[in-house]
C-alpha angles and dihedrals in degrees: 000000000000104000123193124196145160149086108304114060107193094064088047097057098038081060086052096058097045096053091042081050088058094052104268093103090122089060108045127098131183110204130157131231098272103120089342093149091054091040092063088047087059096045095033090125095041100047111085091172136022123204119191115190107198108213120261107252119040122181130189096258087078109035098101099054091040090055079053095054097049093040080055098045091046091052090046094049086047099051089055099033101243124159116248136222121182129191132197145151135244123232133226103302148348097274094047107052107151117280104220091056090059099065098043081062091058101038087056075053093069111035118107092209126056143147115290080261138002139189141191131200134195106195119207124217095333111210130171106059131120099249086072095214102135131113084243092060085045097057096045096047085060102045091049090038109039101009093223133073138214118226118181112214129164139194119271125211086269083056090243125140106253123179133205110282125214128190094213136206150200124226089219092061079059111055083044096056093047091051091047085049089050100042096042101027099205122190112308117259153111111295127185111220110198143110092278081230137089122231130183128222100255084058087055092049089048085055099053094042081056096062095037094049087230135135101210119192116259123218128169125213113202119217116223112241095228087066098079096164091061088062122156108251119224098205113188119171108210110223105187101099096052091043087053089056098060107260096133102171119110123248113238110270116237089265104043090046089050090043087057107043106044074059097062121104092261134045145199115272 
């Protein structure tokens, strides 16, 4: 059994699909977190591969109980030997990945024992689900339903105009990267899934306006200086560890990724 868990839906079941598209739909399950713990006690045998989708927001109120749950989960996967996935996502810029996180990372560091083999991701700005919470879906509910856009920028030191940058990514790189890690099992570790490329939001917006066929109407917003906490973030996934693997195809570009998903059945409202 592959069985996927965790606190954000959509991913899980787009994992799901991916791996049921490649001929494994009799052994996936898509459960969430209540008694997940008992319940692998009780599958140990059955279960081959654990996936485990962190939600999407995650804010410091919670950070403590949610160190707990993943320390819990570790120790139970590797008391039944039971290969490990985590996913999680990156936060707003290099300098700002999530904290707890961090240390999860370091305590795993620091066990003796572990899975047969364990990874952790750290997924860039996620775009192509069904919740329709990216920054992607934003940006095309307001160009079909208003025609114009608002983009933020803000003045840098060089007194040039400089705009948020995402790394983006598409939810089918993901599901391709997992089923090559499960297929190939390379070494354990921390790996970074993402475009390996910035890209601001007017480029998102140009992206969009492509597919649609539509010339939406552009307006920037500029942020005081004196509003740090409403900073521009610079987000870069760094591939190399995953290319030195061996995991040689290449991520969606910003474009592509836009092109196919605004052809998908369903679509962002």
């Amino acid at each position: 059994m592959i069985l996927i868990v965790g606190k954000y839906e959509p991913l899980a079941t787009e994992i799901a699909r991916k791996f049921r598209d490649m001929h494994c739909s009799e052994g996936v399950q898509v459960r969430n977190s209540t008694r997940l713990l008992d319940y692998i006690d009780a599958h140990c045998h059955e279960i081959g591969m654990l996936f485990y989708v962190d939600k999407k927001q995650t804010g410091d109120a919670d950070s403590s109980a949610r160190l707990e749950h993943l320390q819990l989960l570790w120790s139970t996967a590797s008391k039944h030997a039971i290969p490990l996935f985590f996913l999680f996502f990156k936060y707003k810029s290099d300098y700002a990945i999530d904290n707890q996180l961090d240390k999860y990372a370091f305590w795993i560091d620091k066990q003796f024992r572990k899975p047969p083999f364990h990874y952790l991701f750290k997924m860039s700005e996620l775009y192509g689900l069904e919740d329709n919470a990216s920054v992607v879906d934003d940006f095309y509910r307001q160009i079909v339903t208003a025609g114009a856009v608002t983009v933020l920028r803000r003045r840098d030191d060089e007194d040039n105009w400089v705009e948020r940058q995402l790394d983006y990514l598409y939810v089918t790189d993901v599901g391709r990267v997992l089923y090559w890690f499960a297929t190939h099992r390379p070494e354990s570790g921390v790996y970074e899934l993402g475009g390996g490329f910035p890209r601001t939001d007017t480029a998102v917006v140009g992206a969009i306006s492509r597919v649609l066929k539509l010339s939406p109407q552009i307006s920037y917003e500029e942020i005081w200086e004196n509003f740090p906490q409403r900073e521009l973030p610079c987000l870069v996934v760094d591939l190399s560890t995953l290319r030195r693997i061996g995991y040689k195809k290449p991520f969606y570009t910003l474009e592509n990724g836009v092109k196919s998903y605004l052809h998908r059945p369903f679509l962002p409202r």
